[in-house]
Biopython code that builds the backbone (N, CA, C, O; Angstrom):
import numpy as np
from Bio.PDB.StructureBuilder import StructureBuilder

atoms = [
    (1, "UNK", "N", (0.345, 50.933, -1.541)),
    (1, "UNK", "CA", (-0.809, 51.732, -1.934)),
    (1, "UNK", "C", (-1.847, 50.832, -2.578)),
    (1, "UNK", "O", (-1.730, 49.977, -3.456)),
    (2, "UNK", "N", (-2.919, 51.275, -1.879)),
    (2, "UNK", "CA", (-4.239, 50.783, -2.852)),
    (2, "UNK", "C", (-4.325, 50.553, -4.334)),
    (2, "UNK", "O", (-4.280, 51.764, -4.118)),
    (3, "UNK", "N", (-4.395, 50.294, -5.493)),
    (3, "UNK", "CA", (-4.612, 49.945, -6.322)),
    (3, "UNK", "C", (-5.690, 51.162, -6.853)),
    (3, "UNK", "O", (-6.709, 51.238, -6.166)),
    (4, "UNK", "N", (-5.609, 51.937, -7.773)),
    (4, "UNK", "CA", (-6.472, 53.156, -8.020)),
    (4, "UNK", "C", (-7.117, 52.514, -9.435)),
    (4, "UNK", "O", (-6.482, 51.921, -10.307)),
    (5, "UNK", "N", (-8.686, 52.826, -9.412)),
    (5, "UNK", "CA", (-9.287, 52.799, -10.813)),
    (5, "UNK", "C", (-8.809, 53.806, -11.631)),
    (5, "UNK", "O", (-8.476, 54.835, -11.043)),
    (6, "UNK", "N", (-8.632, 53.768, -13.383)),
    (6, "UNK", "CA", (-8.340, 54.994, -13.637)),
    (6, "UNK", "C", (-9.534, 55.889, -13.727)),
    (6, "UNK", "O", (-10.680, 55.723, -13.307)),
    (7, "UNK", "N", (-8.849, 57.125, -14.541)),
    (7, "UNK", "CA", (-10.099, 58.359, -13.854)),
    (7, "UNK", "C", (-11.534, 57.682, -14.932)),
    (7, "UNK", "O", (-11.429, 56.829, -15.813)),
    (8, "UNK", "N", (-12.879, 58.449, -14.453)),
    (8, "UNK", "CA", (-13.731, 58.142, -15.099)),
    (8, "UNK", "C", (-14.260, 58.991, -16.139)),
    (8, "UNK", "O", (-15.246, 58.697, -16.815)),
    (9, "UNK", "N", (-13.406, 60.334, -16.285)),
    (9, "UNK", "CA", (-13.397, 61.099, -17.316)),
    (9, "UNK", "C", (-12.500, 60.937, -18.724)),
    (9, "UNK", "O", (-12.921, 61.192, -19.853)),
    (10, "UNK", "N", (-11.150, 60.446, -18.380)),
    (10, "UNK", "CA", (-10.464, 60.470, -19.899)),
    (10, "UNK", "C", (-10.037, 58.683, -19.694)),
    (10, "UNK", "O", (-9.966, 57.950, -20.681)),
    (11, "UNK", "N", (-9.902, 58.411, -18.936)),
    (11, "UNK", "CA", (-9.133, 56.560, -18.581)),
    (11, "UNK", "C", (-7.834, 56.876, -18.232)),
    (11, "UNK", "O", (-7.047, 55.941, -18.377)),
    (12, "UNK", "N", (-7.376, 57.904, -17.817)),
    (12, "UNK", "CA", (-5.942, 58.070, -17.351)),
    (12, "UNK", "C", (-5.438, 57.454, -16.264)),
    (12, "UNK", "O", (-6.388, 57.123, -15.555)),
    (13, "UNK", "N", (-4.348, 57.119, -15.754)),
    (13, "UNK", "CA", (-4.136, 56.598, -14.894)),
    (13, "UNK", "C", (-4.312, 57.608, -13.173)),
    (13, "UNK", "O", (-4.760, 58.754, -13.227)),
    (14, "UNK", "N", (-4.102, 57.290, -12.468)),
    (14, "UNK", "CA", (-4.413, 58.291, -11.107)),
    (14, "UNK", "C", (-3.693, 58.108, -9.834)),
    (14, "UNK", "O", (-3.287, 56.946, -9.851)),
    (15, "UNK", "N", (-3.384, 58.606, -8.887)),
    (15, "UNK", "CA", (-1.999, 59.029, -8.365)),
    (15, "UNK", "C", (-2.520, 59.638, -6.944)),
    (15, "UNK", "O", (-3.478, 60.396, -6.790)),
    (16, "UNK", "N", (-1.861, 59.243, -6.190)),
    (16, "UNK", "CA", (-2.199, 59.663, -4.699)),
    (16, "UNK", "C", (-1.306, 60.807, -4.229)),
    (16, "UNK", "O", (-0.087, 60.704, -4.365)),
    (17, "UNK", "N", (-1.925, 62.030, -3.612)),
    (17, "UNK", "CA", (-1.368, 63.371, -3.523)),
    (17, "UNK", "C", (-1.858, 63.770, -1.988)),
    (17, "UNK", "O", (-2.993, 63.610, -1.539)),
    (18, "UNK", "N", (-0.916, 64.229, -1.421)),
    (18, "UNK", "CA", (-1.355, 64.844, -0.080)),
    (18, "UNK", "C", (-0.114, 64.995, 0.933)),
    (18, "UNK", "O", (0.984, 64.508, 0.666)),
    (19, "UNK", "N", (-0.360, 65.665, 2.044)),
    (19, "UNK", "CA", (0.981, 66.338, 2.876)),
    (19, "UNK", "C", (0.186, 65.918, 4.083)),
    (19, "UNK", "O", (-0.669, 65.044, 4.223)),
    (20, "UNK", "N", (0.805, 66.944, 5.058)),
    (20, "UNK", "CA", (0.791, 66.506, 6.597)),
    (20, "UNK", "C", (0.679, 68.063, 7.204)),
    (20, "UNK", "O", (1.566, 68.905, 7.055)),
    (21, "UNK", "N", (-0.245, 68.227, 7.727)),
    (21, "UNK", "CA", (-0.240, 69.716, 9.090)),
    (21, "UNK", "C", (0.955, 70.313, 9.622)),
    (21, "UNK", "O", (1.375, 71.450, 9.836)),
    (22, "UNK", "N", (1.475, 68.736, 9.803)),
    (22, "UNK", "CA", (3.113, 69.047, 10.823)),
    (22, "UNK", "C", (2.846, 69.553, 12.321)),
    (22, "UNK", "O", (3.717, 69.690, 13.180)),
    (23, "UNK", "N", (1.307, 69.834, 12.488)),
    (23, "UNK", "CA", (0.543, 69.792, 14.100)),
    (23, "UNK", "C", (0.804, 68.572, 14.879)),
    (23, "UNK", "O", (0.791, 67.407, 14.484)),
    (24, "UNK", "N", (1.037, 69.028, 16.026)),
    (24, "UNK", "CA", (0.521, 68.055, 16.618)),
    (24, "UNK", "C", (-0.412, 67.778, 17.899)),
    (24, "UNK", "O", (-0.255, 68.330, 18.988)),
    (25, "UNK", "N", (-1.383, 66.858, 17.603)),
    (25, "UNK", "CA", (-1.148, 65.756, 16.279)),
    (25, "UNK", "C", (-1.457, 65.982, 15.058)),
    (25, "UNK", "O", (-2.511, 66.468, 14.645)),
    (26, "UNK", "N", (-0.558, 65.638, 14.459)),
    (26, "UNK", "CA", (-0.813, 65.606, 12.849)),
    (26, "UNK", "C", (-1.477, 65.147, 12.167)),
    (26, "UNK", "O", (-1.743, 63.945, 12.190)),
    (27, "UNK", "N", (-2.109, 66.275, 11.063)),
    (27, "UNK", "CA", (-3.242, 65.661, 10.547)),
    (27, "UNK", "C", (-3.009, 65.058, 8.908)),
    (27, "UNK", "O", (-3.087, 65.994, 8.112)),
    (28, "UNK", "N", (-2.859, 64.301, 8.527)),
    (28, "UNK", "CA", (-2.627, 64.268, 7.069)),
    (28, "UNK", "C", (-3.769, 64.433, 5.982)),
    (28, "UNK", "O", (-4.814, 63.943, 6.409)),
    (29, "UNK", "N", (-3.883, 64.908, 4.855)),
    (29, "UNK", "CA", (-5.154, 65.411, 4.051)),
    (29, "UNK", "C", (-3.957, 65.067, 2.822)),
    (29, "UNK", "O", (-2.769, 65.361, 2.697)),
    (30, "UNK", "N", (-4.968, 64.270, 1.985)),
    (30, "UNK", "CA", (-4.916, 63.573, 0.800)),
    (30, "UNK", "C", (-6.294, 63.812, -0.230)),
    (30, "UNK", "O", (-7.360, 64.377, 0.012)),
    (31, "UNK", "N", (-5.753, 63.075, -1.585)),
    (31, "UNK", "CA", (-6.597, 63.083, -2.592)),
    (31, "UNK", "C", (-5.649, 62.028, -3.683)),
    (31, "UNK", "O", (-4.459, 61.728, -3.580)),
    (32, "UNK", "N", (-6.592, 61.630, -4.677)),
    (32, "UNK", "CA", (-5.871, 61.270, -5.746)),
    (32, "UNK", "C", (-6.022, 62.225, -6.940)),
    (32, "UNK", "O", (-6.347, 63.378, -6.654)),
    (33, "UNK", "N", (-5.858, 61.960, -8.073)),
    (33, "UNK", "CA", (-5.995, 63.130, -8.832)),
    (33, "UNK", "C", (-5.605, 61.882, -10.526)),
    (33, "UNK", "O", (-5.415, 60.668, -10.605)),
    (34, "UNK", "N", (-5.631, 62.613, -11.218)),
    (34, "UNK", "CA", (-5.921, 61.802, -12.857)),
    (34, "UNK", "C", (-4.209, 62.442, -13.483)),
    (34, "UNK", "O", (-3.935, 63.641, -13.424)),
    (35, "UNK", "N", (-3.454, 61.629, -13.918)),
    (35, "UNK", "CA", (-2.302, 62.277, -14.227)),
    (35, "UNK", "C", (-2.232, 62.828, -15.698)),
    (35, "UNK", "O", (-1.344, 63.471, -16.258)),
    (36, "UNK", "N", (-3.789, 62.244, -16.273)),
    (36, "UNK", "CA", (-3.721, 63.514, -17.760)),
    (36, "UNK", "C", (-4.433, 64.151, -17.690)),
    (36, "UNK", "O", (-3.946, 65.243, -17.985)),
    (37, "UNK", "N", (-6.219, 64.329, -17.285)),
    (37, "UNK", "CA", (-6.760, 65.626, -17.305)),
    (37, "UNK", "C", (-7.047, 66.262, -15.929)),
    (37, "UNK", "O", (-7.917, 67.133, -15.935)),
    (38, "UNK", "N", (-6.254, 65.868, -14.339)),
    (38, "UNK", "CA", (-6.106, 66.693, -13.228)),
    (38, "UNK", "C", (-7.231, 66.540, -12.663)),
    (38, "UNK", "O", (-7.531, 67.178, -11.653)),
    (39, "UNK", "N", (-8.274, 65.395, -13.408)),
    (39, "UNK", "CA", (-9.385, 65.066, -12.019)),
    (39, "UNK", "C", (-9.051, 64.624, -10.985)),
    (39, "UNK", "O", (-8.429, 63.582, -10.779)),
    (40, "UNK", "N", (-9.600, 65.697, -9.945)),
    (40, "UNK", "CA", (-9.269, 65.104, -8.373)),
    (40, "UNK", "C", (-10.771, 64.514, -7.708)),
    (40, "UNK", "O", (-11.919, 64.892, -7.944)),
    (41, "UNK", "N", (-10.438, 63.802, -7.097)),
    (41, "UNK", "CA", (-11.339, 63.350, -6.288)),
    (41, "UNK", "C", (-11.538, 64.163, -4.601)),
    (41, "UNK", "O", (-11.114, 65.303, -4.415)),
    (42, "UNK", "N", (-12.008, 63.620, -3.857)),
    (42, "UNK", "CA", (-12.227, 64.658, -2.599)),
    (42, "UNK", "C", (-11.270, 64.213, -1.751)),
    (42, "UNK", "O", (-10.695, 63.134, -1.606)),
    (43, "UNK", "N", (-11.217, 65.299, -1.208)),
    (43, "UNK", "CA", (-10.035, 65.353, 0.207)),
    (43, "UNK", "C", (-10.391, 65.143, 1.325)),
    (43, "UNK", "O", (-11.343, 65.777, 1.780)),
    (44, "UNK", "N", (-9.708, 64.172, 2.097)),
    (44, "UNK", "CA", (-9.588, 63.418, 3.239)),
    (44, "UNK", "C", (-8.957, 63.554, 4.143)),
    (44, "UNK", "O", (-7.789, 63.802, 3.845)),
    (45, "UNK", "N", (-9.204, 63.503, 5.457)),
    (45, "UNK", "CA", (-8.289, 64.123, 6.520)),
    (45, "UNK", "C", (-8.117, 62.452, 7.373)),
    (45, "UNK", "O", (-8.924, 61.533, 7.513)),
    (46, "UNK", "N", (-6.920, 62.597, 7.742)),
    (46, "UNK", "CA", (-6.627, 61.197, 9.260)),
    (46, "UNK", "C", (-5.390, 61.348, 9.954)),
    (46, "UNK", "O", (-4.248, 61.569, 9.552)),
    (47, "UNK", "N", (-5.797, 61.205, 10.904)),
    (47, "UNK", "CA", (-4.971, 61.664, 11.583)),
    (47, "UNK", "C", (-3.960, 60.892, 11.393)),
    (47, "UNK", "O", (-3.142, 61.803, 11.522)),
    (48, "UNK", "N", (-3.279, 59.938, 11.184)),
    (48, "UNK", "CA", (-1.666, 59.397, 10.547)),
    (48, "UNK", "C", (-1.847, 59.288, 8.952)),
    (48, "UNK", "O", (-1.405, 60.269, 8.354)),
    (49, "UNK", "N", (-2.312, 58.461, 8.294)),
    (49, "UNK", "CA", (-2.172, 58.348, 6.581)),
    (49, "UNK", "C", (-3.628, 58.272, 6.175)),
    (49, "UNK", "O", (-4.563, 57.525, 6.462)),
    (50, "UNK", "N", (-3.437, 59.505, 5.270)),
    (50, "UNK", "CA", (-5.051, 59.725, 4.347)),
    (50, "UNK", "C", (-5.065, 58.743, 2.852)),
    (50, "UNK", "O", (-6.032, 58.486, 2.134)),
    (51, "UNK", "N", (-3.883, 58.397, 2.728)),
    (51, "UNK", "CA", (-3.634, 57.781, 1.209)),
    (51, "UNK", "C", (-4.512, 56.610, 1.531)),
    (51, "UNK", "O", (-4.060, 56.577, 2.676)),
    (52, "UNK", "N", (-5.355, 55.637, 1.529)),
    (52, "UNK", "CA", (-6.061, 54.448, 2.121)),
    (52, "UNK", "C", (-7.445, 55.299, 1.864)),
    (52, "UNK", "O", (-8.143, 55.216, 0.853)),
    (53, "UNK", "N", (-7.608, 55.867, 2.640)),
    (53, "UNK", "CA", (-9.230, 56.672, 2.731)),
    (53, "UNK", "C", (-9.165, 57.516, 1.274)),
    (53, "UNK", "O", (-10.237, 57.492, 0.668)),
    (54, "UNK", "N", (-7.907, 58.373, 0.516)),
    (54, "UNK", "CA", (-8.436, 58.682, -0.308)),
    (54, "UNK", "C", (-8.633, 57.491, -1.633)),
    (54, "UNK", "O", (-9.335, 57.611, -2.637)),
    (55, "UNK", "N", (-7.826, 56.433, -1.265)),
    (55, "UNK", "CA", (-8.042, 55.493, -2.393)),
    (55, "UNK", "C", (-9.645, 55.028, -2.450)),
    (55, "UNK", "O", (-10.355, 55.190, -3.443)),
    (56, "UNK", "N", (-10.044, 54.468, -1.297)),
    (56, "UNK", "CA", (-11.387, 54.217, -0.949)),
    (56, "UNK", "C", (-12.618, 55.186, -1.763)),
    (56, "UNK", "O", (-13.419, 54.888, -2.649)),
    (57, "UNK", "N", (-12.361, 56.455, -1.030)),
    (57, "UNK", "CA", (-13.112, 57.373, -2.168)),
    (57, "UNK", "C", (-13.058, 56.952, -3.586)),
    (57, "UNK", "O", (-13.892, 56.246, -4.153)),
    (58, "UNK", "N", (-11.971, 57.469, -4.100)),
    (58, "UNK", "CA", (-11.670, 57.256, -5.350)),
    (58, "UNK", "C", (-12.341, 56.052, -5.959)),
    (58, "UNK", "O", (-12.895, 56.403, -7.001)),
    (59, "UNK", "N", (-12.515, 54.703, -5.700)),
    (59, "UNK", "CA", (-12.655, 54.065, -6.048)),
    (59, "UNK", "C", (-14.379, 53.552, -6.120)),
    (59, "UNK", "O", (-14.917, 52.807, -6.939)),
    (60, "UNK", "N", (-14.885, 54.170, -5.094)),
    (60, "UNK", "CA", (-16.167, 53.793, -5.183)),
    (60, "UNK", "C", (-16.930, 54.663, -5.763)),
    (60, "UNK", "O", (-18.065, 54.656, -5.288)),
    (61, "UNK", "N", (-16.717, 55.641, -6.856)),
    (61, "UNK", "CA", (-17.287, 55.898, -7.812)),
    (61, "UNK", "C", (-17.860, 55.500, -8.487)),
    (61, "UNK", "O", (-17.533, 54.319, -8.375)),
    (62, "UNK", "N", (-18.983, 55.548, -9.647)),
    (62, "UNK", "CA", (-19.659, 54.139, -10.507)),
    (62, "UNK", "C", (-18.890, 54.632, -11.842)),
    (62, "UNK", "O", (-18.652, 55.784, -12.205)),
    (63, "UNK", "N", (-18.537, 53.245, -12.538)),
    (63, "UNK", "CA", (-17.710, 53.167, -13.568)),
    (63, "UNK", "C", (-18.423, 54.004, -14.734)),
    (63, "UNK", "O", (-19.634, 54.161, -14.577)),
    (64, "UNK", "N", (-17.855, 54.555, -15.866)),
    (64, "UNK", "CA", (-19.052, 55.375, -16.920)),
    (64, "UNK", "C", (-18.976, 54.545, -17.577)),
    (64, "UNK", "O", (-17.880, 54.048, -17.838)),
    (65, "UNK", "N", (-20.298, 54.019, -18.164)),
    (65, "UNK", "CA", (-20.690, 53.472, -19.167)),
    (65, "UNK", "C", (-20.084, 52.766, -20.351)),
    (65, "UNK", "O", (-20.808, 52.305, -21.233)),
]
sb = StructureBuilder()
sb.init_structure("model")
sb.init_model(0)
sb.init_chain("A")
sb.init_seg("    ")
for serial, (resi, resn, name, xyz) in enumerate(atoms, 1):
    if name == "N":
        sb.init_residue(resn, " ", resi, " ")
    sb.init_atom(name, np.array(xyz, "f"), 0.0, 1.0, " ", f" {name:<3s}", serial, name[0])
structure = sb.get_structure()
């Protein structure tokens, strides 16, 4: 796994979350999320592994101040 910034609301650390359609083909949809105050970032769809694309998101956020 990508390497996650922590969140930009409390500095918590953050955690990659997501399942699979079980269609096929299968679609997988991910997010990361903040493991103390439950900020999620946006959800991502790919068709084999979303964990990569949602790290990407996640990360290119601008740092707070």
């Amino acid at each position: 796994m990508s390497d996650l910034k922590p969140c930009p609301f409390c500095g918590g650390a953050a955690f990659y979350r997501g399942w699979s359609t079980g269609d096929k083909p299968s679609k997988a949809i991910g997010w990361v999320q903040c493991q103390i105050c439950s900020a999620k970032g946006p959800s991502v769809q790919d068709d084999d592994n979303a964990e990569p694309a949602a790290a990407a998101v996640w990360n290119l956020r601008k740092e707070h101040p």
